[in-house]
MDTraj code that builds the backbone (N, CA, C; nanometers):
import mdtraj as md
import numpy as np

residues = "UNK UNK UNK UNK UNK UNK UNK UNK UNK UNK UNK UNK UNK UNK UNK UNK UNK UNK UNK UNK UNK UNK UNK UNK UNK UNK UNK UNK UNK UNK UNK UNK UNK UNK UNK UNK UNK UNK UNK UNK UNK UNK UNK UNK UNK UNK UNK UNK UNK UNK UNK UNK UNK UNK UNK UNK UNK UNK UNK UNK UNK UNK UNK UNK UNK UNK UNK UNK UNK UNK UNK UNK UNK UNK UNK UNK UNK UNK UNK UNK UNK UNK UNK UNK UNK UNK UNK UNK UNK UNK UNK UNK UNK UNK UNK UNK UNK UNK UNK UNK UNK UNK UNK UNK UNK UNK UNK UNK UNK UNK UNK UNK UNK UNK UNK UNK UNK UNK UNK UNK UNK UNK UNK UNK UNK UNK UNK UNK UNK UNK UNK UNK UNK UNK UNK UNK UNK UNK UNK UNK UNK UNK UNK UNK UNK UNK UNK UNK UNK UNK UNK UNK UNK UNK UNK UNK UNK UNK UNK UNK UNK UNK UNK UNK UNK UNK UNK UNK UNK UNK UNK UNK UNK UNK UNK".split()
xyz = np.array([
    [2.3232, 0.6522, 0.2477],
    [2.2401, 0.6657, 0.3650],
    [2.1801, 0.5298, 0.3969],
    [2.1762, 0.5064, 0.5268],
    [2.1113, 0.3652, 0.5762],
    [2.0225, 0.3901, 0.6557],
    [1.9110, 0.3535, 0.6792],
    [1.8198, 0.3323, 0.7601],
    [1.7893, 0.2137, 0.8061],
    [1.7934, 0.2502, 0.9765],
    [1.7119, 0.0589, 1.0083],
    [1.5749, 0.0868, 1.0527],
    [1.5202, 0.0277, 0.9596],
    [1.3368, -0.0523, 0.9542],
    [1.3233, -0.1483, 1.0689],
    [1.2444, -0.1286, 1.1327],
    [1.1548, -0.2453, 1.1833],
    [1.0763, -0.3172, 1.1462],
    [1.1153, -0.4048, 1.0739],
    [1.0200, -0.5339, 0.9838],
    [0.9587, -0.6569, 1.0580],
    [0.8722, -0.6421, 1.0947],
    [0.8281, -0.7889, 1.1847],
    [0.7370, -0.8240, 1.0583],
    [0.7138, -0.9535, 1.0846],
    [0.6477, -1.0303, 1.0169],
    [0.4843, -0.9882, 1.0065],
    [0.4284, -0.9628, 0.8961],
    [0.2923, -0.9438, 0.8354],
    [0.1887, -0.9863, 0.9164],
    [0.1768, -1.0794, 0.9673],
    [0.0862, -1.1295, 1.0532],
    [0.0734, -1.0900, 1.2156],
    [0.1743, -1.0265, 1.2477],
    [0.1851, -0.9363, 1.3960],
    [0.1590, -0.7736, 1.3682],
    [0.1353, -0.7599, 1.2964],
    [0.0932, -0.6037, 1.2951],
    [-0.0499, -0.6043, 1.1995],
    [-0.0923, -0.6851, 1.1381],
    [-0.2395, -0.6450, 1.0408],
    [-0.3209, -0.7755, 1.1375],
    [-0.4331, -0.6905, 1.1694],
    [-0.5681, -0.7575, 1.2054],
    [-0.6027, -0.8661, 1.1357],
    [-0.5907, -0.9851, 1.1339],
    [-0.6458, -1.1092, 1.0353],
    [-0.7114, -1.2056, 1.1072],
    [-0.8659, -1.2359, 1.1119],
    [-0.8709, -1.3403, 1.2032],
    [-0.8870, -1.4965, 1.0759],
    [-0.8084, -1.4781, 0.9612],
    [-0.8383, -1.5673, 0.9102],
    [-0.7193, -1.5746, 0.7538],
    [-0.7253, -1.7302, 0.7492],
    [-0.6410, -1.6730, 0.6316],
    [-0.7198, -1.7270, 0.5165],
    [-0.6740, -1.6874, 0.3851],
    [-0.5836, -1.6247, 0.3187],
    [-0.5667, -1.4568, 0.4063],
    [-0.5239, -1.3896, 0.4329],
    [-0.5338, -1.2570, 0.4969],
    [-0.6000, -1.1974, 0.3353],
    [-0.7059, -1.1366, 0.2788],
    [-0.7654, -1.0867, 0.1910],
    [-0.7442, -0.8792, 0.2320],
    [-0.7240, -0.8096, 0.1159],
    [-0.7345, -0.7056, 0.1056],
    [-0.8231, -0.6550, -0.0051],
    [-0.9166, -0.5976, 0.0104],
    [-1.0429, -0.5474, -0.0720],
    [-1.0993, -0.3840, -0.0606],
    [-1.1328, -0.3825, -0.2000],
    [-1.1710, -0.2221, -0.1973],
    [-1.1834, -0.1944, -0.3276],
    [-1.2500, -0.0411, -0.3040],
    [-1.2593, -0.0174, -0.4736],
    [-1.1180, 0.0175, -0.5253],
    [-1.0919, 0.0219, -0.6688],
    [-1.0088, 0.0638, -0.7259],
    [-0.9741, 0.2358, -0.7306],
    [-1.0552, 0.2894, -0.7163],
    [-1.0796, 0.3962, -0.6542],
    [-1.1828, 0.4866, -0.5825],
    [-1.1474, 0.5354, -0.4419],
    [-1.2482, 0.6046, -0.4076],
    [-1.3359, 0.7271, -0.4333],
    [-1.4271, 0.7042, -0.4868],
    [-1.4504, 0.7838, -0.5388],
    [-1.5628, 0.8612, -0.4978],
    [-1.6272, 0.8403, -0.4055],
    [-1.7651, 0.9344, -0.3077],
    [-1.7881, 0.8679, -0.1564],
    [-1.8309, 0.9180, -0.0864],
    [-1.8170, 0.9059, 0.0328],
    [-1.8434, 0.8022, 0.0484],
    [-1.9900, 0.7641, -0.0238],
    [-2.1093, 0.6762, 0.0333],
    [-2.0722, 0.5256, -0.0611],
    [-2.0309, 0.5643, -0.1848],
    [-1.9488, 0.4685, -0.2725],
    [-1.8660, 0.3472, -0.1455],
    [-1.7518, 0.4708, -0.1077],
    [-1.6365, 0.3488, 0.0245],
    [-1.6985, 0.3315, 0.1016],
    [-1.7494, 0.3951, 0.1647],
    [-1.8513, 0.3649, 0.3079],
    [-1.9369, 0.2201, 0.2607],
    [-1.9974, 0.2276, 0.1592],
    [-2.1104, 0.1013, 0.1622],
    [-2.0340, -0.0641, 0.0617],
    [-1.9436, 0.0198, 0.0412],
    [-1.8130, -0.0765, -0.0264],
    [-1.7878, -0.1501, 0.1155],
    [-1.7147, -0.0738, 0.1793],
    [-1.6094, -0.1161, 0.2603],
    [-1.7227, -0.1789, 0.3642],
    [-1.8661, -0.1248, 0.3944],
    [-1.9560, -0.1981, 0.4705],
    [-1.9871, -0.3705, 0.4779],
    [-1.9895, -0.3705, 0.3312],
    [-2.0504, -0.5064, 0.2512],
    [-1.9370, -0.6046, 0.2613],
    [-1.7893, -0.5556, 0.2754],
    [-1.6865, -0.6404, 0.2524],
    [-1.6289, -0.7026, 0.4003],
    [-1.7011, -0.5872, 0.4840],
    [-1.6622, -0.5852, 0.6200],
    [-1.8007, -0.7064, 0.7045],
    [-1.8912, -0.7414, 0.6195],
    [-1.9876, -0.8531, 0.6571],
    [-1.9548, -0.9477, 0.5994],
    [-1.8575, -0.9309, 0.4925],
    [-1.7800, -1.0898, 0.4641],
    [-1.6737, -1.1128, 0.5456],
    [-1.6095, -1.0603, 0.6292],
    [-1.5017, -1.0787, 0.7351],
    [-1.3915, -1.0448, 0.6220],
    [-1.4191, -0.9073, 0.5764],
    [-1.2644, -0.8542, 0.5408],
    [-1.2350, -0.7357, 0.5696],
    [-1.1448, -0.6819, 0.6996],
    [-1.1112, -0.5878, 0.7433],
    [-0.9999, -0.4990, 0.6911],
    [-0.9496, -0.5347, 0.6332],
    [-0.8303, -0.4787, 0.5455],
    [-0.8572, -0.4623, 0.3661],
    [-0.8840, -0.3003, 0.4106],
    [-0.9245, -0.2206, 0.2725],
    [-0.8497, -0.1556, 0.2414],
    [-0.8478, -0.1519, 0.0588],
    [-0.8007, -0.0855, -0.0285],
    [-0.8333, 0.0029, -0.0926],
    [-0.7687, 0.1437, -0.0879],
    [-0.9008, 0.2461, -0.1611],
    [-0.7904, 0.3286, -0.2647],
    [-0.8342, 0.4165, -0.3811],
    [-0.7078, 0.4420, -0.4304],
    [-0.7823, 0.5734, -0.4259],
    [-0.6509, 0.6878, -0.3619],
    [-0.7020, 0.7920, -0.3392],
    [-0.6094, 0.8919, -0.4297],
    [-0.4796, 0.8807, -0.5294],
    [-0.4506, 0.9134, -0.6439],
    [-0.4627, 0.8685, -0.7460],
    [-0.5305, 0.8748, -0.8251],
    [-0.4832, 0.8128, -0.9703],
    [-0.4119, 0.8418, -1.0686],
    [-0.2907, 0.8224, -1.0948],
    [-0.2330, 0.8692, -1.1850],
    [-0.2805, 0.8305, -1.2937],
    [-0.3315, 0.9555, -1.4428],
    [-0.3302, 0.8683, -1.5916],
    [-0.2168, 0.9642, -1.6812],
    [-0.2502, 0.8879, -1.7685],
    [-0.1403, 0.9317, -1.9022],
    [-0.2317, 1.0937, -1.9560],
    [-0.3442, 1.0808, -1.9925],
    [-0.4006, 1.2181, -2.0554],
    [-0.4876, 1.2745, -1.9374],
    [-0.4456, 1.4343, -1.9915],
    [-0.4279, 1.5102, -1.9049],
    [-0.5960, 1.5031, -1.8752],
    [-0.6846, 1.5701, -1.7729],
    [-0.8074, 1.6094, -1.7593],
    [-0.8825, 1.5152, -1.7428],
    [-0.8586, 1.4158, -1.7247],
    [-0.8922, 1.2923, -1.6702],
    [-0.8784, 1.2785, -1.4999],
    [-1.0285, 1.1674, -1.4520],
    [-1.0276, 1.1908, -1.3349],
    [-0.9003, 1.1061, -1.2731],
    [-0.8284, 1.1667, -1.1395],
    [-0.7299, 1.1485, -1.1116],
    [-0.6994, 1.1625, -0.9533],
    [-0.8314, 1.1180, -0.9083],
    [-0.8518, 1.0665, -0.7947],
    [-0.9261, 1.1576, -0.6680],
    [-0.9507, 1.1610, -0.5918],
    [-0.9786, 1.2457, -0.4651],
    [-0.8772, 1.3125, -0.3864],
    [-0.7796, 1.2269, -0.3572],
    [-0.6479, 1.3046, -0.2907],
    [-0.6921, 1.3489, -0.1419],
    [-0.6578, 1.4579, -0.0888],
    [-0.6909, 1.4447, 0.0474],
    [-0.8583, 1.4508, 0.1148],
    [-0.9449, 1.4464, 0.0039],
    [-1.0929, 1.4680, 0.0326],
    [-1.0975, 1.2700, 0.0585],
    [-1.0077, 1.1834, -0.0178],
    [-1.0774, 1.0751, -0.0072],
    [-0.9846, 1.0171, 0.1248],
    [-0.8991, 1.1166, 0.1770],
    [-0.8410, 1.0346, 0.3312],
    [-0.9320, 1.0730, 0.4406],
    [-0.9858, 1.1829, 0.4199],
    [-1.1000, 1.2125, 0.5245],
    [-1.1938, 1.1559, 0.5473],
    [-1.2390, 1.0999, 0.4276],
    [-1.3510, 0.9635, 0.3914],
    [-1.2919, 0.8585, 0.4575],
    [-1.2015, 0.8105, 0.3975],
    [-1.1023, 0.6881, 0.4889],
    [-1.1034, 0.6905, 0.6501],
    [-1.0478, 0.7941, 0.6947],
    [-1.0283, 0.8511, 0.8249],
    [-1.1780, 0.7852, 0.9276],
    [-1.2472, 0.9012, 0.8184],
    [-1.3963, 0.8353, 0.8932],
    [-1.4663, 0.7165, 0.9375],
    [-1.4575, 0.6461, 0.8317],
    [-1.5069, 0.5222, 0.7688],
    [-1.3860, 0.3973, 0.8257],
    [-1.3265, 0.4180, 0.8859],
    [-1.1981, 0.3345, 0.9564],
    [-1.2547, 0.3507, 1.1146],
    [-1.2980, 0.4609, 1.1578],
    [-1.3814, 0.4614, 1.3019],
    [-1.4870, 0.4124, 1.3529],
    [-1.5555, 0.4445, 1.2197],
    [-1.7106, 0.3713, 1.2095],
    [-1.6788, 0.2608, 1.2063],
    [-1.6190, 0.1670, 1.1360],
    [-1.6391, 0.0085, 1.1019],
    [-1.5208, -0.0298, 1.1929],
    [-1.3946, 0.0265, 1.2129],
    [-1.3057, -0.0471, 1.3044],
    [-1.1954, -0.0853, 1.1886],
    [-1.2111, -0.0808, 1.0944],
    [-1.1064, -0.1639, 0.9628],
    [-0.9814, -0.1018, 0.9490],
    [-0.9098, -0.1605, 0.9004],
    [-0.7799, -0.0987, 0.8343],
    [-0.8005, -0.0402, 0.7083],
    [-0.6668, -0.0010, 0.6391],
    [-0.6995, 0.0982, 0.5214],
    [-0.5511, 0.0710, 0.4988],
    [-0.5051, 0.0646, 0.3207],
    [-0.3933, 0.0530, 0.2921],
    [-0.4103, 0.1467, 0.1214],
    [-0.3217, 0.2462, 0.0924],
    [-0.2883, 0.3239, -0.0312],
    [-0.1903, 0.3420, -0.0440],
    [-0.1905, 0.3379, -0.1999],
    [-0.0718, 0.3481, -0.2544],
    [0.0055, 0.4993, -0.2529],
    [0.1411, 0.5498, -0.2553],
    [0.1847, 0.6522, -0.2574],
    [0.3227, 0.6528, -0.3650],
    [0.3315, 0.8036, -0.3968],
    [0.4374, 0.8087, -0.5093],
    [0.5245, 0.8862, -0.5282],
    [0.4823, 0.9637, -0.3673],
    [0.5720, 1.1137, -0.3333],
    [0.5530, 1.1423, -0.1721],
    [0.6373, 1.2358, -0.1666],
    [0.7066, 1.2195, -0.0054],
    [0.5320, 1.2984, 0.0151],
    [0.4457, 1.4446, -0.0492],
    [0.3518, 1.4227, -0.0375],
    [0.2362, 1.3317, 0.0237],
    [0.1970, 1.2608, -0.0661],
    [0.1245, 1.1516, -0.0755],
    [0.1407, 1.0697, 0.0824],
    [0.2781, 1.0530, 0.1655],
    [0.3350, 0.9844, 0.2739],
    [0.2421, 1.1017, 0.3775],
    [0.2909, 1.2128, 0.3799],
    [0.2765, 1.2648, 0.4431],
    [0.1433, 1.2924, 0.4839],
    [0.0559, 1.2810, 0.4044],
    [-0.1248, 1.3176, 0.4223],
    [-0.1715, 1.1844, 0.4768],
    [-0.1332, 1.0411, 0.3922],
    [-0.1700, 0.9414, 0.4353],
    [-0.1576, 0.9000, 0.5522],
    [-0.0499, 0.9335, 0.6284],
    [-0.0114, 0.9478, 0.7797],
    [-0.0651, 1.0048, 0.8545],
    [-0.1389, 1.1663, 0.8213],
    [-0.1775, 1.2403, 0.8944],
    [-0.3485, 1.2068, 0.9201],
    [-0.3947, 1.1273, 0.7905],
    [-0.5339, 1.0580, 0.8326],
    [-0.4931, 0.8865, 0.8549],
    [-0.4250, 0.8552, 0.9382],
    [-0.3941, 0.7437, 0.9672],
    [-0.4229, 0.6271, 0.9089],
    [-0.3120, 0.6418, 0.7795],
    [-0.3433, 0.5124, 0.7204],
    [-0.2890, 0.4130, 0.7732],
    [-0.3250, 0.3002, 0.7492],
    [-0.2305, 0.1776, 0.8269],
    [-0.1479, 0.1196, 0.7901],
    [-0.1327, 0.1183, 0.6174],
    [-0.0203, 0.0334, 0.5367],
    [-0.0784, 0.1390, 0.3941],
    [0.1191, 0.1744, 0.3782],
    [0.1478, 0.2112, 0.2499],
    [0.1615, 0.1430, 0.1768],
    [0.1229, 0.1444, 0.0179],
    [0.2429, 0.0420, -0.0716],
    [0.2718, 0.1239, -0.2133],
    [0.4147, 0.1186, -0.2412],
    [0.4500, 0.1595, -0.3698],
    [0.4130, 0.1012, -0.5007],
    [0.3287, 0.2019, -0.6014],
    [0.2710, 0.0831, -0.6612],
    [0.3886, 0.0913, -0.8047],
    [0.3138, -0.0262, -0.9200],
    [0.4603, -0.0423, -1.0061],
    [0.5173, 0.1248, -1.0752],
    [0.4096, 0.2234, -1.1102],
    [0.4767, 0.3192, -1.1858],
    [0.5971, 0.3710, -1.1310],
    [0.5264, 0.3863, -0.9914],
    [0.6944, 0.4502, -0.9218],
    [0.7920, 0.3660, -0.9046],
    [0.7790, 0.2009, -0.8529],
    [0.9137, 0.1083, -0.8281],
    [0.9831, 0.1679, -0.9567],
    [0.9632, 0.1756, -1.0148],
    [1.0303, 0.1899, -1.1804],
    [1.1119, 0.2665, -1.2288],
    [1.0968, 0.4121, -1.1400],
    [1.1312, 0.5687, -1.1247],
    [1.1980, 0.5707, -1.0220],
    [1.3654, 0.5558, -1.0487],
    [1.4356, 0.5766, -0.8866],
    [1.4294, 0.6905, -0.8349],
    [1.4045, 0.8315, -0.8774],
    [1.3947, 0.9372, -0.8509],
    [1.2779, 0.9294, -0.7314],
    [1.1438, 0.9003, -0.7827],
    [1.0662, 0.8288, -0.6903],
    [1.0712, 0.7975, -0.5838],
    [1.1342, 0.6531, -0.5979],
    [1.1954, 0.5731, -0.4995],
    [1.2728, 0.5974, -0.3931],
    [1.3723, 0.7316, -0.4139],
    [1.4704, 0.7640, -0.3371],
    [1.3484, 0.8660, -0.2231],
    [1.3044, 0.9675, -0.3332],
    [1.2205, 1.0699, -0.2943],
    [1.1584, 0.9828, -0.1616],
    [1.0554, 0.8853, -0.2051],
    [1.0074, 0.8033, -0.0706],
    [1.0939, 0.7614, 0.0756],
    [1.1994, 0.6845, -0.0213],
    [1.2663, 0.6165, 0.0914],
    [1.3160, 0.7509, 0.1857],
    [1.3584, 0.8725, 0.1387],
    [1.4040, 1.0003, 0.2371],
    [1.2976, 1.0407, 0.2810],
    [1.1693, 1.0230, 0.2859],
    [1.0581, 1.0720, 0.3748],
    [1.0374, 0.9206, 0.5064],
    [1.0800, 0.7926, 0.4439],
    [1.0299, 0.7319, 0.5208],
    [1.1558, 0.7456, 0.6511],
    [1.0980, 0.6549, 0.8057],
    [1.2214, 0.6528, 0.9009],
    [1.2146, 0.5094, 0.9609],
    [1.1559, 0.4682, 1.1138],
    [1.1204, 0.3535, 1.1311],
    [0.9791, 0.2941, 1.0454],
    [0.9530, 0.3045, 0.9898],
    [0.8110, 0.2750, 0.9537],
    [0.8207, 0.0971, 0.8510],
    [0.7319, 0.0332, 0.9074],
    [0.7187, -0.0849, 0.8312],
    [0.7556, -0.0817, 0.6894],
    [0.7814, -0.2241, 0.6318],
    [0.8498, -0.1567, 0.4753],
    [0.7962, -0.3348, 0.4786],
    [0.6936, -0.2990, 0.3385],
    [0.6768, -0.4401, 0.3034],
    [0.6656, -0.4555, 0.1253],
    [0.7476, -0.5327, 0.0524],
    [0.7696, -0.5187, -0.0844],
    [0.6475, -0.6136, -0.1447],
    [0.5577, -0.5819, -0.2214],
    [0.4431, -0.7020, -0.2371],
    [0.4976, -0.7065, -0.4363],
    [0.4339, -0.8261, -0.4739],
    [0.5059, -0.8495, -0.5927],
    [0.3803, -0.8725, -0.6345],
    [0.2872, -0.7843, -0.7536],
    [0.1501, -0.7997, -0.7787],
    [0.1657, -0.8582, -0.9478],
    [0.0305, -0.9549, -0.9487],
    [0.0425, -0.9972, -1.0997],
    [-0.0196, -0.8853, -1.1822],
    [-0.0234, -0.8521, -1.2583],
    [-0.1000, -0.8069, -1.3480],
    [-0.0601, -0.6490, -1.3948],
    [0.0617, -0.6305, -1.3088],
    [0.1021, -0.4742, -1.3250],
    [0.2407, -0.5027, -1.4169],
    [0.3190, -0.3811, -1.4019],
    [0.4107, -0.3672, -1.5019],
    [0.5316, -0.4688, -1.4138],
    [0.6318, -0.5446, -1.4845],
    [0.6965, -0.6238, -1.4060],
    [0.7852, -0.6100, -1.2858],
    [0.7574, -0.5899, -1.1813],
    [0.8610, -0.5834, -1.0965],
    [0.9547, -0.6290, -1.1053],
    [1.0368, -0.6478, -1.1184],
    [1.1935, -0.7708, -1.1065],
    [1.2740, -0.7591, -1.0064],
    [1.3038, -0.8498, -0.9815],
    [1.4297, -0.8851, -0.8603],
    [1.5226, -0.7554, -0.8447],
    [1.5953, -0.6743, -1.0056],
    [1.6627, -0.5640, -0.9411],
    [1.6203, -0.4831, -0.8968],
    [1.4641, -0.4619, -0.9749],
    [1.3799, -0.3395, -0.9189],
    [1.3615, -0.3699, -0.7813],
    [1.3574, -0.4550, -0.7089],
    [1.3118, -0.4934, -0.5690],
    [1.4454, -0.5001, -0.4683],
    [1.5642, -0.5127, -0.5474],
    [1.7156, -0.4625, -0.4655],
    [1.6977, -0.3590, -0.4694],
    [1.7360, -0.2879, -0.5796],
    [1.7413, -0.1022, -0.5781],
    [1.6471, -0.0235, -0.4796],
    [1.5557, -0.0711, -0.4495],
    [1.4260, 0.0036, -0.3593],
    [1.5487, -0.0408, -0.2148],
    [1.5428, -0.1833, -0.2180],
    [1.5958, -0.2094, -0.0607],
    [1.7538, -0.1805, -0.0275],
    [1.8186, -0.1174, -0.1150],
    [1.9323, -0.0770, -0.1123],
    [1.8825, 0.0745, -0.0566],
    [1.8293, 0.1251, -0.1621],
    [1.8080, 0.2760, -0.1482],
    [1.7271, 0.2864, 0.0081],
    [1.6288, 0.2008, 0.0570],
    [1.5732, 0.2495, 0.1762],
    [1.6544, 0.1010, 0.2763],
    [1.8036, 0.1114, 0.2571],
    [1.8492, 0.0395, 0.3830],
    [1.7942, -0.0652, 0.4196],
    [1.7180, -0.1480, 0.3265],
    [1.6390, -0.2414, 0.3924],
    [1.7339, -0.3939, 0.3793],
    [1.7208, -0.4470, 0.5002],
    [1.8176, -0.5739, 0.5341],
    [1.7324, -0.6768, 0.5760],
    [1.6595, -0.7594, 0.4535],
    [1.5583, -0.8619, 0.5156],
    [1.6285, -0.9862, 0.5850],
    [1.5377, -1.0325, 0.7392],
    [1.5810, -1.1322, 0.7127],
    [1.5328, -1.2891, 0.6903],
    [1.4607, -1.2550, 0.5836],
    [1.4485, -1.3448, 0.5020],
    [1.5244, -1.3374, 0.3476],
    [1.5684, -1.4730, 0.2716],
    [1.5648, -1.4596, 0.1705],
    [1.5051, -1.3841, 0.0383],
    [1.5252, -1.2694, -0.0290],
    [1.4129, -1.2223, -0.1111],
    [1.4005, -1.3314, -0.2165],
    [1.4522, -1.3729, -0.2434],
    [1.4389, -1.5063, -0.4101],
    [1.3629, -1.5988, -0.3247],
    [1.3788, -1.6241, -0.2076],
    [1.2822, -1.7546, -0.1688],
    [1.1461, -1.7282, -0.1255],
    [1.1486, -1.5681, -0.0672],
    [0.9593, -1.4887, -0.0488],
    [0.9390, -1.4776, -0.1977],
    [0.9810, -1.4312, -0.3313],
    [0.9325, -1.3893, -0.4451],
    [0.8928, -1.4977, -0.4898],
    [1.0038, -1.6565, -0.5002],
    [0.9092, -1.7743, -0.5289],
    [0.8050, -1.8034, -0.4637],
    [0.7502, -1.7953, -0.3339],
    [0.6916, -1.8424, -0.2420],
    [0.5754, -1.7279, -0.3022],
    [0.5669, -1.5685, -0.3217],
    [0.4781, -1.5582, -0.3675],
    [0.3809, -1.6019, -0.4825],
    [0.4970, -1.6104, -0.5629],
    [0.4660, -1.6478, -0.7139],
    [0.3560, -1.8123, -0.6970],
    [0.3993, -1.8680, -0.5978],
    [0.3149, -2.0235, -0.5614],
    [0.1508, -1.9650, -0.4988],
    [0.1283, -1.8565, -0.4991],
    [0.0436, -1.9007, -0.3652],
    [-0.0984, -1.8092, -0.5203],
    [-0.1714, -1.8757, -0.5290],
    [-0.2832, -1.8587, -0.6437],
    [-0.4118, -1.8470, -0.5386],
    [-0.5155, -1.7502, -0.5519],
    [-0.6605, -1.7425, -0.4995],
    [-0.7604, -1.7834, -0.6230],
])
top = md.Topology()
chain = top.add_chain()
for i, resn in enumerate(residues, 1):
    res = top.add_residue(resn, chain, resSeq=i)
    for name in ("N", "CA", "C"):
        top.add_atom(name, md.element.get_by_symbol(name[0]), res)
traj = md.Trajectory(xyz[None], top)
């Protein structure tokens, strides 16, 4: 199966009046007033593009494991009030589907699932035209170059840019 994406370049579709383009937020959302006065404080430093994590996956069971659709309604809200963007991670055609329906602005796959082609496929068959942007984060489990073909094979994706010359180019750029 192939799909064609519409990939324009990062900087024509996200609000930035400045660079580095910064994305900020809690690690997870976790009460109304928590994101709301988060996302307030970050939004008087001139950063409009927030991060909130509204699943958490853990390893043992009964552990907290996020808000789920109580924390997109929060999002939802709190994106009207302040004007900001909003970007979460997803790991199931689920997860796509709610985040859409409270208008998130940018998905991203985070490493547990790149990892899980089952996953991966699962996503790429929910997604259609929708932006597709591969981010390569330090500190998580390793992405690698095949893991980052296999995703763009499986969701049809035909950059045209070099991927070895964006992955070095990320790997250069330090805050």
């Amino acid at each position: 199966m192939s799909k064609k994406l519409n990939i324009d370049p990062i900087n024509t579709w996200i609000k930035n009046d400045s660079d580095p383009l910064i994305i900020s937020g809690p690690c997870s959302a976790e009460t109304y007033d928590q994101l709301r006065e988060t996302c307030k404080q970050l939004k008087s430093h001139g950063i409009n593009l927030m991060r909130a994590g509204v699943w958490k996956p853990r390893t043992r069971p009964g552990t907290f494991e996020g808000n789920g659709e109580d924390a997109l309604k929060w999002i939802s809200d709190i994106k009207e009030e302040l004007g900001v963007q909003f970007t979460v991670e997803v790991a199931n055609t689920s997860h796509i589907e709610l985040a859409l329906k409270y208008g998130i602005d940018i998905l991203w796959i985070g490493a547990r699932t790149t990892v899980n082609p089952f996953s991966v496929q699962e996503i790429a068959d929910a997604i259609s035209d929708d932006q597709v942007y591969i981010d390569k984060r330090s500190g998580e489990m390793q992405t690698t170059f095949a893991d980052i073909t296999k995703i763009g094979e499986v969701i049809g994706w035909k950059p045209e840019i070099d991927v070895i010359d964006w992955i070095h180019g990320q790997e250069q750029i330090s805050i």
